[in-house]
C-alpha positions, -999 to 999 in steps of 0.1 A, spaced: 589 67 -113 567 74 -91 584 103 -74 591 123 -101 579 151 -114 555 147 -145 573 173 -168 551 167 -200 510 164 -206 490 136 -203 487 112 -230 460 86 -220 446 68 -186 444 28 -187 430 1 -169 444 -34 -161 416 -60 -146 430 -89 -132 412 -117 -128 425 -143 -101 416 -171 -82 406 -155 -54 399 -118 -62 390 -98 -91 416 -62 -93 413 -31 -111 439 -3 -109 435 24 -134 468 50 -146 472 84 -159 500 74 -186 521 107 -197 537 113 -226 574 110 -213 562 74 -202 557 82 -166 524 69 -154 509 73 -120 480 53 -102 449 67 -95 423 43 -83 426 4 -73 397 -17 -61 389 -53 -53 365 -80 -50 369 -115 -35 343 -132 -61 370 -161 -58 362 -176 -90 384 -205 -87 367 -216 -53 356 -254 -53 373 -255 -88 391 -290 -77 359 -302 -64 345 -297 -92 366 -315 -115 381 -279 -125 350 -268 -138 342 -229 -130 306 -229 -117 279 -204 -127 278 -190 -93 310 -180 -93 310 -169 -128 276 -148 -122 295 -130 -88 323 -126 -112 300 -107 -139 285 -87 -109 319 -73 -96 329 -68 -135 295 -46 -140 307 -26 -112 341 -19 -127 327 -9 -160 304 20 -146 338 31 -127 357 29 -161 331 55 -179 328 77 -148 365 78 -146 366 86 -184 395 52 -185 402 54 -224 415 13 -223 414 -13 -204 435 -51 -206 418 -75 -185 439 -105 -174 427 -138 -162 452 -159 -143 454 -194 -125 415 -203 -124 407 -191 -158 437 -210 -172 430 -241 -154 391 -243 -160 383 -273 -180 355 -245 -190 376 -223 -198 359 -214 -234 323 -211 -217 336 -189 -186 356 -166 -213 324 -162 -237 302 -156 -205 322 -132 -193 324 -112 -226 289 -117 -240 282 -100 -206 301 -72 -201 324 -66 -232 353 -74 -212 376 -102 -237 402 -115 -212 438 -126 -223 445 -158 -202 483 -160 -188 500 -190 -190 521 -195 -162 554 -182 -174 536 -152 -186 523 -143 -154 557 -148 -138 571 -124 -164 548 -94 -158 547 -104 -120 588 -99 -126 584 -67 -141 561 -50 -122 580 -58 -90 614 -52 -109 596 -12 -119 597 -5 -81 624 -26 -67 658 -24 -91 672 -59 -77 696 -72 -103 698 -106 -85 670 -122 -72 646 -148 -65 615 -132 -68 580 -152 -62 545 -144 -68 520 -157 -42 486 -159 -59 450 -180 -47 460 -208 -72 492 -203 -76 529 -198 -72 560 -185 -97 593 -184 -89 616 -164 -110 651 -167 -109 674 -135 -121 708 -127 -128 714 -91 -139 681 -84 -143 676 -114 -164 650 -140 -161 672 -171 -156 643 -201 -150 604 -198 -144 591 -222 -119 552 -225 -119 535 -244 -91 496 -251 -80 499 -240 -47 481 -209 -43 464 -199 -10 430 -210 -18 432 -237 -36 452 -252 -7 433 -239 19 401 -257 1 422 -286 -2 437 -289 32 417 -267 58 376 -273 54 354 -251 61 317 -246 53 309 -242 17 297 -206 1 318 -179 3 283 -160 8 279 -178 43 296 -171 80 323 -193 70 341 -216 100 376 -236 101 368 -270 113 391 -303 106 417 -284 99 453 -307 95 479 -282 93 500 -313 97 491 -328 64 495 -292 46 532 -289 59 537 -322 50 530 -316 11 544 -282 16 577 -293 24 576 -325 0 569 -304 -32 584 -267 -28 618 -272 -45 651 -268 -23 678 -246 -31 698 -277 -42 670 -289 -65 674 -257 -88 707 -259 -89 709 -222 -91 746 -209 -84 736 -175 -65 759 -147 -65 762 -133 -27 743 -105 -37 709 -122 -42 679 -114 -27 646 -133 -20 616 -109 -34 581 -112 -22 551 -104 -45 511 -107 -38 488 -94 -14 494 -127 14 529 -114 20 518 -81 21 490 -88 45 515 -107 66 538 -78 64 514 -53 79 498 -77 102 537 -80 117 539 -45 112 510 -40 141 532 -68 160 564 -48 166 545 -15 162 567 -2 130 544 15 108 539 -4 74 563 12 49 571 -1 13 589 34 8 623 23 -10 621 -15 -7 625 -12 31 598 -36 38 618 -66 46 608 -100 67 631 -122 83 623 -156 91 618 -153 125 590 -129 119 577 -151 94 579 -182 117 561 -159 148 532 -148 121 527 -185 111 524 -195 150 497 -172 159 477 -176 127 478 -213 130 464 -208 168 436 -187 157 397 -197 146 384 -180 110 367 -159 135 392 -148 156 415 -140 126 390 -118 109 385 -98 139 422 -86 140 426 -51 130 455 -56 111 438 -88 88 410 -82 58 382 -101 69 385 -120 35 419 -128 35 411 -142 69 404 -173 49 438 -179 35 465 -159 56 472 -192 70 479 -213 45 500 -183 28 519 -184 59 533 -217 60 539 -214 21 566 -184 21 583 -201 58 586 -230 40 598 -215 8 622 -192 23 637 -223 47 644 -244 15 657 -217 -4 678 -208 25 673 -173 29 671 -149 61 648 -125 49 629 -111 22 620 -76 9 583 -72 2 573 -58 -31 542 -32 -34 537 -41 -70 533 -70 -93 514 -87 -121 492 -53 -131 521 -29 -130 542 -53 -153 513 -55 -176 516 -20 -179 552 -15 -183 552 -35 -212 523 -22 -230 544 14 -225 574 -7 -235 563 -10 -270 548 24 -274 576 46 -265 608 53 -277 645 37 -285 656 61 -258 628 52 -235 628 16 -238 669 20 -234 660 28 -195 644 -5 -190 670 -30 -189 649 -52 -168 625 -56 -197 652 -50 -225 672 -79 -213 638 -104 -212 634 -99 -251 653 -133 -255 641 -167 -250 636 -176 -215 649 -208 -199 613 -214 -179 606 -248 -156 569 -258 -155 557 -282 -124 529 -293 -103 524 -311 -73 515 -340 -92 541 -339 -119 577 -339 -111 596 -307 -121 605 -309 -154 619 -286 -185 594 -271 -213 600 -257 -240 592 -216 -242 577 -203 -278 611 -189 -295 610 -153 -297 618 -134 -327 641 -109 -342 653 -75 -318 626 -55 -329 599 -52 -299 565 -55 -320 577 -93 -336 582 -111 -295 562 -141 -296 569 -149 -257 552 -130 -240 527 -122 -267 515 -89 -268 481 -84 -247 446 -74 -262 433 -41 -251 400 -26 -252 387 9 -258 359 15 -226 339 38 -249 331 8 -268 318 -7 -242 282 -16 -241 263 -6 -208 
């Protein structure tokens, strides 16, 4: 897909804003009218909307909704330079979970035009799925999505989501609730009390085993990584063993003895000392730690040796499915991995503070791609509609 050759014009460019708990994305594509796309622009900004939102009895507060509209301002002037003709913005975890939700959604659209479809969690494990599944062509898998509030787990057979598992442990809302630091993400921030004891404890206690799924893996399956924490912890392992970072055909891969090393040496290090590494965004300085001790622990209960690193995720799937339903039989006869998803899913919702547990997915209708109630189709928006 993305080495190919575009053999026909250009049919439009769109926009997918994701909105998580930590940081706010936008990656724009020049969509052709043979259904290639290709990326032309991303950009980020750690407004971390969901930070303090368990302190604050999961209420979003206007500071972080007013850094939010700030970053969001920004985005829309690059939209209309960029001539973008739509944009889908996403919210995820904190959005989802905010007992203010309806006031942070209005805010945020009364502001700057921007309406955002909030993801449930098996929705956002879906289009994590597919947009790691566009670039990686793993027909059995466990695949996980790393977010800053929280964590999906996908299992696949044949390309075939098998069971969603959605968890609350994201990177900073475990960090917040674990390792404290000094409040206002606008301040020199600096790790003090911090019981990594007490995280790994939880950890451990509530990241299902292998044996609690009681998934029968064929030999074949591989453990898939998705989110910028693995990737950061790729690169930063990358410097380690001085291998140049490479996601060039799935190579990137991460055993667990890498994994263990990283954790070692981020868990030894100050806020400080961690943002200072070359290799480590001063932001996700924060959190690389907690992230850390989340995938060694995940990959020893699931009890695999390695993991392959996905480059894509949650925006890419978005896209792939809003293609999905605007193209072709032939077209959409290519993408087994979303072709096969058109049936009702077998998804496993769970919390720290609920016990895993089955819930029901909305049914999904007849063959035909425009009646699926699961996932629903996403609202767009065209950008020349869009007030400044």
């Amino acid at each position: 897909m993305y080495a190919e050759s575009i053999e026909s014009g250009k049919k439009e460019s769109l926009a997918i804003i994701d909105l998580g708990y930590n940081s706010i994305k936008i990656s724009t594509y020049d969509i052709y009218k043979n259904g290639h796309y290709k990326k032309q622009y991303q950009k980020q900004d750690y407004v971390q909307i969901g930070s303090e939102l368990i302190r604050n009895d999961n209420i979003i507060s206007d500071k972080n909704v007013d850094r939010t509209i700030k970053a969001l301002d920004n985005f829309k002037k690059d939209l209309k330079e960029k001539n973008i003709d739509v944009v889908i913005p996403i919210a995820t975890s904190a959005v989802r979970d905010a007992s203010n939700q309806k006031f942070v959604v209005d805010t945020l659209e009364d502001s700057t035009g921007f309406l955002f479809n909030i993801l449930s969690g098996p929705e956002e494990g879906f289009f994590s799925y597919l947009g790691a599944q566009s670039y990686m062509h793993i027909p059995n898998g466990l695949f996980f999505d790393l977010g800053g509030g929280s964590l999906e787990l996908m299992y696949v057979q044949d390309f075939r989501i098998l069971k969603t598992i959605c968890l609350d442990m994201g990177v900073l809302r475990l960090s917040e609730e674990f390792v404290n630091y000094n409040n206002g993400v606008e301040e020199s921030e600096t790790w003090s009390n911090i019981n990594y004891e007490r995280l790994e404890k939880s950890l451990v206690e509530n990241i299902p085993s292998k044996f609690q799924l009681s998934l029968g893996r064929s030999p074949d399956t591989k453990m898939v990584a998705i989110g910028g924490t693995i990737r950061a912890i790729y690169k930063f392992m990358s410097h380690m063993i001085y291998t140049a970072p490479s996601f060039y055909h799935s190579r990137a891969v991460l055993d667990k003895r890498m994994i263990t090393l990283a954790n070692t040496i981020f868990r030894g290090l100050s806020i400080e000392e961690l943002s200072k590494l070359k290799s480590v965004d001063p932001e996700r300085a924060k959190t690389i730690t907690t992230g850390s001790f989340i995938v060694k622990i995940l990959i020893n209960k699931q009890n695999f040796n390695n993991l392959l690193v996905c480059p894509t995720g949650v925006r890419e799937g978005v896209l792939e499915y809003y293609l999905y339903f605007r193209m072709d039989k032939k077209y959409r006869s290519r993408k087994k991995f979303i072709k096969v998803n058109c049936e009702p899913l077998f998804a496993i919702e769970s919390s720290r503070k609920n016990p895993i547990s089955t819930v029901s997915d909305s049914t999904l209708g007849p063959s035909e791609p425009d009646t699926y109630v699961f996932p629903r189709k996403l609202n767009s928006i065209k950008v020349n509609k869009l007030k400044d």
